[in-house]
C-alpha positions as CSV (number, residue, x, y, z in Angstrom):
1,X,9.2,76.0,-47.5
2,X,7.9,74.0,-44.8
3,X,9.8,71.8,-42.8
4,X,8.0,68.7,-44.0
5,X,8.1,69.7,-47.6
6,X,11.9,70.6,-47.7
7,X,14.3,67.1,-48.9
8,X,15.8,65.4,-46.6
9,X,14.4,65.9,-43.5
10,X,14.5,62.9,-41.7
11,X,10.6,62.5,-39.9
12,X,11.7,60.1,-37.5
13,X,14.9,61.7,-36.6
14,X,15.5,61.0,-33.0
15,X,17.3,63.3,-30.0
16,X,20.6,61.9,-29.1
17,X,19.7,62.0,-25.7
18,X,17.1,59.2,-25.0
19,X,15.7,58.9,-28.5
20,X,12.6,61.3,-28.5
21,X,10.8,62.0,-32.3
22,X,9.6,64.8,-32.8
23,X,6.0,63.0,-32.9
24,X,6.9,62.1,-29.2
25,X,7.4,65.4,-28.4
26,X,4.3,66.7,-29.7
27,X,2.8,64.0,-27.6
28,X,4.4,65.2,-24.5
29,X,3.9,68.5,-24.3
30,X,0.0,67.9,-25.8
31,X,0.5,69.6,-29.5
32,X,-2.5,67.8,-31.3
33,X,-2.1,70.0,-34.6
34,X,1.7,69.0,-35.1
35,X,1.1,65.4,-33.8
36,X,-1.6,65.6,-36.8
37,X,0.7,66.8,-39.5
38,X,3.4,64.6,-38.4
39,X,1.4,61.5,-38.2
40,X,0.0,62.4,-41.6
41,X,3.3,63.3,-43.0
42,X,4.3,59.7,-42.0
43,X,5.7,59.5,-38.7
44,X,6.8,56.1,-37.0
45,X,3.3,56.3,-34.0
46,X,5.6,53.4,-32.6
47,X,8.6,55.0,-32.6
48,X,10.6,54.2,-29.3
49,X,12.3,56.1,-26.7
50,X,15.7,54.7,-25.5
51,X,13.4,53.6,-22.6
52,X,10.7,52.0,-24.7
53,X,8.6,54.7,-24.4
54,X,6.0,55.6,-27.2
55,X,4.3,58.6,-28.6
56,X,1.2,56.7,-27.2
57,X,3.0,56.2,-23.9
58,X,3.5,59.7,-23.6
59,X,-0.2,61.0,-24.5
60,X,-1.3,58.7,-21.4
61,X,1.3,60.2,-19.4
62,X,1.2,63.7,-17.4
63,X,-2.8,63.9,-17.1
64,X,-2.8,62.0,-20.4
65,X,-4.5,63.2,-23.9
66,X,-7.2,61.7,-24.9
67,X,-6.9,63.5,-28.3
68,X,-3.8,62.3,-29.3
69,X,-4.2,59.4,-28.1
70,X,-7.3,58.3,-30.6
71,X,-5.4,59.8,-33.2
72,X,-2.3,57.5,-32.9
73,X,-4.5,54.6,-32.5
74,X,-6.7,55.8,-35.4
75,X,-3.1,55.7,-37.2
76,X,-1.9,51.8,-36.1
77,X,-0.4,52.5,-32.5
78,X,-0.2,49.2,-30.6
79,X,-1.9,49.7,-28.1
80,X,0.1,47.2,-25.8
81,X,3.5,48.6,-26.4
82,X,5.3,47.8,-23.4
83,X,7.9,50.5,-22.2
84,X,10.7,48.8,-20.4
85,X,10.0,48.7,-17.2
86,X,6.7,46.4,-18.3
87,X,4.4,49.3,-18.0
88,X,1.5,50.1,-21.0
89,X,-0.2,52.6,-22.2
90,X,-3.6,51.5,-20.1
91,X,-1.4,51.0,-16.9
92,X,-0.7,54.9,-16.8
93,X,-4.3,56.1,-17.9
94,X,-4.8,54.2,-14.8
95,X,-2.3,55.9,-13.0
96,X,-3.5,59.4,-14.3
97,X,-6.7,58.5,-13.2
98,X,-8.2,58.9,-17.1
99,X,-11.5,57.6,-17.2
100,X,-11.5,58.7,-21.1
101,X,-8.3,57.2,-22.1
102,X,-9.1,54.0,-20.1
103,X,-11.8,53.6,-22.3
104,X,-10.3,54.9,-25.4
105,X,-7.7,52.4,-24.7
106,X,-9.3,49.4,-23.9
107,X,-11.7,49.8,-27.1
108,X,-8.6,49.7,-28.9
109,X,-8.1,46.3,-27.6
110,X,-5.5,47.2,-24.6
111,X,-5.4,44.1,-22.7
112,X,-7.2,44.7,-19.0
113,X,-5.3,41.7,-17.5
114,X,-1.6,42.7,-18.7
115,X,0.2,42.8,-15.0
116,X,3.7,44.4,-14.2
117,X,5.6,43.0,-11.4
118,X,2.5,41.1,-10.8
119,X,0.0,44.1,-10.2
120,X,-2.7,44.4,-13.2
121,X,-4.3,47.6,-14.0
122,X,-7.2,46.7,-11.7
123,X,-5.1,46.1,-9.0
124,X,-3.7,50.0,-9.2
125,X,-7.0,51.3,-9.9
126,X,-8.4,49.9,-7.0
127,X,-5.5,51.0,-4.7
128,X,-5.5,54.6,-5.9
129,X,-9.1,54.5,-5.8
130,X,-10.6,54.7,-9.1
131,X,-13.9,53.6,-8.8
132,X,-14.9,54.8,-12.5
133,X,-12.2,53.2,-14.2
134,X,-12.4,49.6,-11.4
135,X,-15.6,49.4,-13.1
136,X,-14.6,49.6,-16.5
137,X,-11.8,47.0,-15.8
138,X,-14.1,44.7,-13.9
139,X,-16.3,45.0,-16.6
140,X,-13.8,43.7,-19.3
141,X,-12.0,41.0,-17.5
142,X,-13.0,37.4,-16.6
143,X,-13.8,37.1,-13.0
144,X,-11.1,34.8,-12.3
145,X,-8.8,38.0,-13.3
146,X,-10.9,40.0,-10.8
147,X,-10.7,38.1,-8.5
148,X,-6.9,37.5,-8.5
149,X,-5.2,39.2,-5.0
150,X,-2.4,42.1,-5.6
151,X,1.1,41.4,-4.9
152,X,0.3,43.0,-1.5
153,X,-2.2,41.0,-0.6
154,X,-0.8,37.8,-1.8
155,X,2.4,38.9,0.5
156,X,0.3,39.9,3.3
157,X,-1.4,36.7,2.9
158,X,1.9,34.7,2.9
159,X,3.3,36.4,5.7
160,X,0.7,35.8,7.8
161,X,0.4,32.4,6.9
162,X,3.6,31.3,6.9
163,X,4.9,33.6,9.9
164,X,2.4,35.2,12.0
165,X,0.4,31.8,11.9
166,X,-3.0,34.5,12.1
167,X,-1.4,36.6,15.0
168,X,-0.5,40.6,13.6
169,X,2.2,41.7,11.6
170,X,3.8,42.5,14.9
171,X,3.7,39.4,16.1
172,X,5.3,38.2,12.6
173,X,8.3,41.1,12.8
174,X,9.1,39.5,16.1
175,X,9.1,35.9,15.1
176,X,10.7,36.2,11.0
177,X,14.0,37.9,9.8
178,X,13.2,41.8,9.1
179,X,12.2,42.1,6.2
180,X,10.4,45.9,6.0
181,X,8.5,45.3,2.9
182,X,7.0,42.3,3.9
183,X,6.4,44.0,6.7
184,X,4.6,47.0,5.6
185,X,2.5,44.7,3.5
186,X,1.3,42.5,6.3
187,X,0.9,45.5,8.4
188,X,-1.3,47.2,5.7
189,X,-3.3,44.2,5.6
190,X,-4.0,43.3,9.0
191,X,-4.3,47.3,9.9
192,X,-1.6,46.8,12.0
193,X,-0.7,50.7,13.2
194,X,1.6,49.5,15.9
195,X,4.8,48.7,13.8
196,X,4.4,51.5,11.7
């Protein structure tokens, strides 16, 4: 007998430690055949980690696969499922770099403006270069989204507004309590090498 067919066996058993299905683990290590029987077999596609992680999560993480990832939104995957840290499933196709799942996901609804700790998935595009996947976010949100400044910039912007007065993130180290984030940010955006 199969392991599926025998009684009792609990589908959506989870690991002790951290609360991985079995479904999840198919996910993570890319198993599309056994993600298939389990889905079909009646696995929870929504079942989370002790982290909030999802079997979805996890097929846009590590290089992501696309695959899998269709197949659990085929089966009623939200596609928003935040893990716990505020992060989604279209943040780390982002983050992968996924051109395919970006788009997989965000004709599955994903929402393009969704931000965590105030960066949205255009924002992380952008800063890790994706140009591919910028326009396919650009293309799906409202320009006053695209338009919105990152985190960085908006701290950039503030501490050169409200310390450096237009003078170089130097010039701000010198005159405002240390603060090295801040710093970095404003240094970043003004190009500032000096303080580095």
């Amino acid at each position: 007998k199969h392991i599926l067919d025998q009684e009792g066996t609990d589908i959506n058993w989870r690991h002790p430690e951290g609360g991985a299905t079995a479904l999840y683990v198919a996910c993570e290590f890319g198993h599309t055949k056994v993600a298939e029987l389990l889905i079909a077999a009646g696995a929870d596609v929504d079942a989370q980690r002790a982290d909030g992680a999802t079997p979805l999560y996890k097929a846009c993480q590590d290089g992501g696969r696309p695959a899998i990832a269709k197949m659990l939104l085929k089966a009623g995957a939200q596609v928003n499922r935040e893990h716990d840290r505020g992060m989604t499933p279209l943040w780390l196709a982002v983050h992968q770099g996924s051109t395919e799942l970006v788009r997989i996901l965000l004709d599955a609804g994903a929402d393009a403006a969704h931000r965590v700790q105030g960066w949205s998935a255009l924002d992380l595009a952008r800063r890790e270069k994706h140009a591919e996947i910028v326009k396919l976010l650009e293309a799906r949100l409202p320009e006053s989204e695209r338009n919105k400044p990152s985190p960085a910039e908006q701290a950039a912007a503030s501490q050169s507004h409200d310390h450096s007065h237009g003078h170089s993130a130097n010039d701000a180290k010198k005159r405002s309590p240390p603060d090295p984030f801040i710093q970095l940010l404003a240094a970043a955006h003004h190009g500032d090498t000096g303080i580095l």
